[in-house]
DRENTORKOL-3810 file (N, C-alpha, C; in nm, 4 decimals):
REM DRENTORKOL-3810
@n.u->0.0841; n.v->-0.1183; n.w->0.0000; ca.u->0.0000; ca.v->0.0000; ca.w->0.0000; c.u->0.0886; c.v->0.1245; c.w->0.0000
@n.u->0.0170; n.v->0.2125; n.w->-0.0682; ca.u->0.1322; ca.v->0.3493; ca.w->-0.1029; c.u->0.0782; c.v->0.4055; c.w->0.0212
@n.u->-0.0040; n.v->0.4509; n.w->0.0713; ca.u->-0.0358; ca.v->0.5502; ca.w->0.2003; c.u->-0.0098; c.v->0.4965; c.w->0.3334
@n.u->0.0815; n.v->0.4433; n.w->0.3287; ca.u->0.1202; ca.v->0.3437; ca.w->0.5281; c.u->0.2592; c.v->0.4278; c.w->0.6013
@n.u->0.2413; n.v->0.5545; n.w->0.5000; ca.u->0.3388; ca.v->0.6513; ca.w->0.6154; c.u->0.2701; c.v->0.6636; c.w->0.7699
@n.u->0.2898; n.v->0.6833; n.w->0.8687; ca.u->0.2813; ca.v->0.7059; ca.w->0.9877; c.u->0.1637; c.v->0.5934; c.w->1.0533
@n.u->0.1577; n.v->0.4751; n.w->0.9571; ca.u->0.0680; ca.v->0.3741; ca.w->1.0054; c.u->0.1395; c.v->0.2907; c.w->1.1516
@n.u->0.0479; n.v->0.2380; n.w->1.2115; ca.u->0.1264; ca.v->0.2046; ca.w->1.3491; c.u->0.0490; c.v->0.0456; c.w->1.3687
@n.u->-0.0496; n.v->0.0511; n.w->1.2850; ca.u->-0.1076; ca.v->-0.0901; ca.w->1.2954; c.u->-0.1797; c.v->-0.1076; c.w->1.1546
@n.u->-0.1675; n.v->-0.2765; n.w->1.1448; ca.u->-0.2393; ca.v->-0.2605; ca.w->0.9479; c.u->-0.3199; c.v->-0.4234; c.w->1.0136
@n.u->-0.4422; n.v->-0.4312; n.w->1.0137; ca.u->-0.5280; ca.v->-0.5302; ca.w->1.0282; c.u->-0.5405; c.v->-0.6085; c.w->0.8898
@n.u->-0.5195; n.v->-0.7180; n.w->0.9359; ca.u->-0.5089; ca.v->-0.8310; ca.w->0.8435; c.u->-0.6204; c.v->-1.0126; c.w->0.8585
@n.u->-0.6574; n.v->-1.0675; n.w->0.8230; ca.u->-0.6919; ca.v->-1.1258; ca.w->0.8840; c.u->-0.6134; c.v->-1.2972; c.w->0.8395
@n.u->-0.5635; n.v->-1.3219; n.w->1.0241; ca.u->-0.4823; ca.v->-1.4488; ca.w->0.9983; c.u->-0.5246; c.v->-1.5545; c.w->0.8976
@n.u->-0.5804; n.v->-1.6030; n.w->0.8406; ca.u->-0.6777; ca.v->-1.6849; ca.w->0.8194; c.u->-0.6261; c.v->-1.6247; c.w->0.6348
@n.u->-0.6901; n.v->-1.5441; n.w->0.5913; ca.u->-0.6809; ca.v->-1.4863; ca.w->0.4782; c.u->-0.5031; c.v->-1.4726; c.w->0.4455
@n.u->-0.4272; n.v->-1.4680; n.w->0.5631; ca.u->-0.2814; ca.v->-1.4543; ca.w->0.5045; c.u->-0.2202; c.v->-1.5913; c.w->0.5046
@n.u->-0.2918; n.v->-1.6678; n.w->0.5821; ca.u->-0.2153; ca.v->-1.8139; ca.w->0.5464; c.u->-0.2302; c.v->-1.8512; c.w->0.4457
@n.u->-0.4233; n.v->-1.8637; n.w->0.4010; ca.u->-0.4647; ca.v->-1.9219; ca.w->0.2728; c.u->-0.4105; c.v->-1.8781; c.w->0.1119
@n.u->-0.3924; n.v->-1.7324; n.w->0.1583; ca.u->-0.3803; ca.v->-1.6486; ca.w->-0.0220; c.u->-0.2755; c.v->-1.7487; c.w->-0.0622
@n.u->-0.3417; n.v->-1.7269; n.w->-0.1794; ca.u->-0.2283; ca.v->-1.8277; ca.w->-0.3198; c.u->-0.0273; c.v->-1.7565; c.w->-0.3215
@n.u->0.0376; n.v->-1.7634; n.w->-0.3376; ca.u->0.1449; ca.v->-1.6570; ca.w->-0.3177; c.u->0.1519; c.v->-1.5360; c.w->-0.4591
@n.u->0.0728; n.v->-1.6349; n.w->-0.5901; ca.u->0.0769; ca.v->-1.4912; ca.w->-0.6382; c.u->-0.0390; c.v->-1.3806; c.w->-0.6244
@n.u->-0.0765; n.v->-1.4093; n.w->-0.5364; ca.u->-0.1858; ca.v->-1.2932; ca.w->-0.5140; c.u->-0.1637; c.v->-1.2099; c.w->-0.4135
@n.u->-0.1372; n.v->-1.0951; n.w->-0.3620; ca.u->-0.0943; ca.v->-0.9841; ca.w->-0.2425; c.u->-0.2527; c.v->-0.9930; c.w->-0.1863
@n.u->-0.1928; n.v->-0.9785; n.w->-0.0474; ca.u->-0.2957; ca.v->-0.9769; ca.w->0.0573; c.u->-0.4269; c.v->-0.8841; c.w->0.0533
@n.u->-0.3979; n.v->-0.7662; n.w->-0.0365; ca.u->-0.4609; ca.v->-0.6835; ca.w->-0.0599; c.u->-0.5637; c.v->-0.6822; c.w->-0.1749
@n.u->-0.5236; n.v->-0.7451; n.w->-0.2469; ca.u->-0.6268; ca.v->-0.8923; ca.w->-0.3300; c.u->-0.7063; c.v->-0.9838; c.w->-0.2833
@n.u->-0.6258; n.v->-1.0624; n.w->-0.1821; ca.u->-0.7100; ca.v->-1.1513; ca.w->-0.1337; c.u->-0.8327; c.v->-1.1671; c.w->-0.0188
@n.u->-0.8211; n.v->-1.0536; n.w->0.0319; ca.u->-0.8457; ca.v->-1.0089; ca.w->0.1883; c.u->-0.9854; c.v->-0.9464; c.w->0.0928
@n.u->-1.0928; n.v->-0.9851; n.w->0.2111; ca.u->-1.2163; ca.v->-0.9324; ca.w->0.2148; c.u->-1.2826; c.v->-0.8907; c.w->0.2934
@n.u->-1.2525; n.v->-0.7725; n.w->0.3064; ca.u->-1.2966; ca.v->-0.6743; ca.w->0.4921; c.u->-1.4429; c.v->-0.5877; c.w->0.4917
@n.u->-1.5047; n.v->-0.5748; n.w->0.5676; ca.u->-1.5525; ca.v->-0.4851; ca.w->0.5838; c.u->-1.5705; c.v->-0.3594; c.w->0.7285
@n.u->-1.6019; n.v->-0.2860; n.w->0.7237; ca.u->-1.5992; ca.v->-0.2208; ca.w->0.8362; c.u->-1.7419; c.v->-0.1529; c.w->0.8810
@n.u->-1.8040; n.v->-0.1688; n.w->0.9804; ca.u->-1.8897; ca.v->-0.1722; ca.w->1.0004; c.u->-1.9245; c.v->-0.0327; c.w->1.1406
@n.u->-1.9493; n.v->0.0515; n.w->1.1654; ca.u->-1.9786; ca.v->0.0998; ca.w->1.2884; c.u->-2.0853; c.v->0.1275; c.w->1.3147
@n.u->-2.1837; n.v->0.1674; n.w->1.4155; ca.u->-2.3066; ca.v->0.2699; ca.w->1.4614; c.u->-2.2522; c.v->0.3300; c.w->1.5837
@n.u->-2.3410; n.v->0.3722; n.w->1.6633; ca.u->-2.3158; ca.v->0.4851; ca.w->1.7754; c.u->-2.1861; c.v->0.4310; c.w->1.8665
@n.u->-2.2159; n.v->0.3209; n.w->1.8853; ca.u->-2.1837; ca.v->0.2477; ca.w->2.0027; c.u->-2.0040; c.v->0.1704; c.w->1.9861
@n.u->-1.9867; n.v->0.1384; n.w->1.8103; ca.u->-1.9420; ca.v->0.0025; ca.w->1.8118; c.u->-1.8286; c.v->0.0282; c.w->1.6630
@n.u->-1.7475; n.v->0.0265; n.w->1.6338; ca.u->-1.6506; ca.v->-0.0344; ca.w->1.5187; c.u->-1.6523; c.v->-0.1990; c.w->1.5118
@n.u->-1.6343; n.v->-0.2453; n.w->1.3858; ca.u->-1.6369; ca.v->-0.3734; ca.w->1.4021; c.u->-1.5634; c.v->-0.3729; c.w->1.2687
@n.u->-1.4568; n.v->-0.4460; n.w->1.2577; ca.u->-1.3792; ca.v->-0.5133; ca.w->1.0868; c.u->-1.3802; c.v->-0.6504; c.w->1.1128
@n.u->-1.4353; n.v->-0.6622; n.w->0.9827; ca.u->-1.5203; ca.v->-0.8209; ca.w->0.9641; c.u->-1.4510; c.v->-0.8710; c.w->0.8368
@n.u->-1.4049; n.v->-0.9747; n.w->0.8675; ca.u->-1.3265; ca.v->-1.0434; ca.w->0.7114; c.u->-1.4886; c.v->-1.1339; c.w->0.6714
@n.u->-1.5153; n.v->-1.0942; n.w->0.5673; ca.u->-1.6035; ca.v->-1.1768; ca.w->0.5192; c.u->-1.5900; c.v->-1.2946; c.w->0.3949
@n.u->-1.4724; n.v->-1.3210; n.w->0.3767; ca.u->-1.4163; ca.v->-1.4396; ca.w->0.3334; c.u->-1.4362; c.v->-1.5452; c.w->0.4329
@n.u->-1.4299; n.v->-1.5405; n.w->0.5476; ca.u->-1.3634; ca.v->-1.6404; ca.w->0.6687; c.u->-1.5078; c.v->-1.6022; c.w->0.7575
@n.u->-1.6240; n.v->-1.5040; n.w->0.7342; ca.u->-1.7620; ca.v->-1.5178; ca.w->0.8248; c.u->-1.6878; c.v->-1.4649; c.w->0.9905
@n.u->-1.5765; n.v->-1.3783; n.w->1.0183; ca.u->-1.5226; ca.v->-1.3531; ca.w->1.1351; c.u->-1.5311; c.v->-1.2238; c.w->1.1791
@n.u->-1.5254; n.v->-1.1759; n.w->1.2953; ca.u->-1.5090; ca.v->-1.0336; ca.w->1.3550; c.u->-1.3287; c.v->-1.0355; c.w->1.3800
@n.u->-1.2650; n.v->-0.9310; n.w->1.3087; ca.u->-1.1571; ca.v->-0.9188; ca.w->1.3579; c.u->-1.1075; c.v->-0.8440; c.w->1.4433
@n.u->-1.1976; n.v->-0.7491; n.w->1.5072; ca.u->-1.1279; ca.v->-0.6260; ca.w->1.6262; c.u->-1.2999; c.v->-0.5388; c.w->1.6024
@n.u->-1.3458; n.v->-0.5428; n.w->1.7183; ca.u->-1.4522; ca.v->-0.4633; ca.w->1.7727; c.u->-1.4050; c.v->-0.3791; c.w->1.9006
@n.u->-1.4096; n.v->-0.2422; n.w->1.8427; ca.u->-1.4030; ca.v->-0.1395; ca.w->1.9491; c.u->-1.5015; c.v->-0.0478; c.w->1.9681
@n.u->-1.4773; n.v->0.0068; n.w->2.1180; ca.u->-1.6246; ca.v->0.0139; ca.w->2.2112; c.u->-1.6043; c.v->0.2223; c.w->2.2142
@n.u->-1.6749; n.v->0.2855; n.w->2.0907; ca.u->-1.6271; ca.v->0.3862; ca.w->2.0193; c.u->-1.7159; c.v->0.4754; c.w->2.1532
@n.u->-1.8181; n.v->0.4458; n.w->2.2621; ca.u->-1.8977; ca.v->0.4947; ca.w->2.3578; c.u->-1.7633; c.v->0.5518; c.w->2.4995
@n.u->-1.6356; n.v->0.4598; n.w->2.4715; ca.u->-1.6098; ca.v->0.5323; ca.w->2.5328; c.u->-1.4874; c.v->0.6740; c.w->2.4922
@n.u->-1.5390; n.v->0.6811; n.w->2.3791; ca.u->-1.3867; ca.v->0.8474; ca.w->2.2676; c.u->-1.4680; c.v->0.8828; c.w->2.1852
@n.u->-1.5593; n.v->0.9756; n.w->2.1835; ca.u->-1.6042; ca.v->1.0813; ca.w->2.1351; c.u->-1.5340; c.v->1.1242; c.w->1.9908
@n.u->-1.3669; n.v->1.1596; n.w->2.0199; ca.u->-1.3234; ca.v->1.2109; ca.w->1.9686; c.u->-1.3262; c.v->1.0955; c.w->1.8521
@n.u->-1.2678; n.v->0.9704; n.w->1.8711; ca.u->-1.2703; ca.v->0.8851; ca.w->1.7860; c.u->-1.4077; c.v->0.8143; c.w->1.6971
@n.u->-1.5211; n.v->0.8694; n.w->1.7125; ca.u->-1.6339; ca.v->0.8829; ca.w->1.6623; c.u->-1.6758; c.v->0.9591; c.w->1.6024
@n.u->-1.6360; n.v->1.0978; n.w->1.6479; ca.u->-1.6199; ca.v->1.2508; ca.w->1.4962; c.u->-1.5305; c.v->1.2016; c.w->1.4228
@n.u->-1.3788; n.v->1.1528; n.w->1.4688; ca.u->-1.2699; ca.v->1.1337; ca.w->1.3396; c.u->-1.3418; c.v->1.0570; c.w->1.2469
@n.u->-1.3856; n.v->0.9591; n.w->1.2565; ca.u->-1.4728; ca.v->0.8278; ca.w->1.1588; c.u->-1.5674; c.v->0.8684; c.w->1.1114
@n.u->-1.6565; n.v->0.9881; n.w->1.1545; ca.u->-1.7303; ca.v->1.0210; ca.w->1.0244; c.u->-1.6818; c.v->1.1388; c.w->0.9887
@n.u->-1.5427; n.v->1.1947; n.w->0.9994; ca.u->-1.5266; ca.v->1.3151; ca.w->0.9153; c.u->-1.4322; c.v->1.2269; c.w->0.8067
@n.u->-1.4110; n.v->1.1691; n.w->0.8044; ca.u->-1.3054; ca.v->1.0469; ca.w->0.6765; c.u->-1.3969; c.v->1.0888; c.w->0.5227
@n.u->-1.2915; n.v->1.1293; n.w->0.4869; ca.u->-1.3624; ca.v->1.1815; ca.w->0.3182; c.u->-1.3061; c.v->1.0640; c.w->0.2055
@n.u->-1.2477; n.v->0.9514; n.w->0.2146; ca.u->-1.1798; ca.v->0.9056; ca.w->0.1137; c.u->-1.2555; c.v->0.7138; c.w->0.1584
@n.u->-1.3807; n.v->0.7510; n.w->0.1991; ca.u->-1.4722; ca.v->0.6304; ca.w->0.1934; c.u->-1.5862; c.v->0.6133; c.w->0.1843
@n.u->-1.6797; n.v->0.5079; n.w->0.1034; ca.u->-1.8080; ca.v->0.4834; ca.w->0.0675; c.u->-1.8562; c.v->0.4575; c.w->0.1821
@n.u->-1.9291; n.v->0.5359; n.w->0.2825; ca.u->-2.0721; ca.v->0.4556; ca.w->0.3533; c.u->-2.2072; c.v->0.4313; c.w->0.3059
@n.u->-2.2273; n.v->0.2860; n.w->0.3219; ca.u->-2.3518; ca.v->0.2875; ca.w->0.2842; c.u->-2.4593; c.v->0.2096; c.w->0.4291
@n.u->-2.5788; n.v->0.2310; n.w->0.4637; ca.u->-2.6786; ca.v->0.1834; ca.w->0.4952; c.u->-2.6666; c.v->0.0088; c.w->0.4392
@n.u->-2.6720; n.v->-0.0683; n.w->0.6064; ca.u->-2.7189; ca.v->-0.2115; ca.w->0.5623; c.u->-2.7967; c.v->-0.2323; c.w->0.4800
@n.u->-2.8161; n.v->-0.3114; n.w->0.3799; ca.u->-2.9261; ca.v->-0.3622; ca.w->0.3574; c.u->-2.9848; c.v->-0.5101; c.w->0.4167
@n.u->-3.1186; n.v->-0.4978; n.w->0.5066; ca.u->-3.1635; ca.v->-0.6049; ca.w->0.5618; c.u->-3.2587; c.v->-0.6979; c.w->0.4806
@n.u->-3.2143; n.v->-0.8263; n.w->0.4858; ca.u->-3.2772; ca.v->-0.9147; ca.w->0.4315; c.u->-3.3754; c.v->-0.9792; c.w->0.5212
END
């Protein structure tokens, strides 16, 4: 990834880095999503049906404005089946 200047952690999911084929980069193979509401962050590999890191955003404010001021991502509304 070109933008991992001042990165301090890069979530991956174990599972997805054992399996990938070797010519395929992780960044290919990996199928994440990220999920939040009021309360909750959640990154979900949905290759593997797993939660990989749920954080509890009720208790940083601050870290709940940063996440919706992010301009360089699609949110969309679940759709419930």
């Amino acid at each position: 990834m070109q933008n991992m200047i001042n990165t301090v952690l890069y979530l991956r999911c174990k599972k997805c880095k054992e399996e990938k084929p070797p010519e395929v980069s992780i960044e290919d193979y990996a199928r994440l999503e990220i999920f939040f509401s009021q309360s909750q962050l959640k990154i979900h590999c949905l290759r593997h049906d797993t939660t990989l890191i749920t954080i509890d955003l009720k208790a940083d404010q601050d870290v709940l404005d940063k996440l919706f001021s992010f301009k360089n991502w699609q949110a969309e509304s679940p759709v419930l089946h």
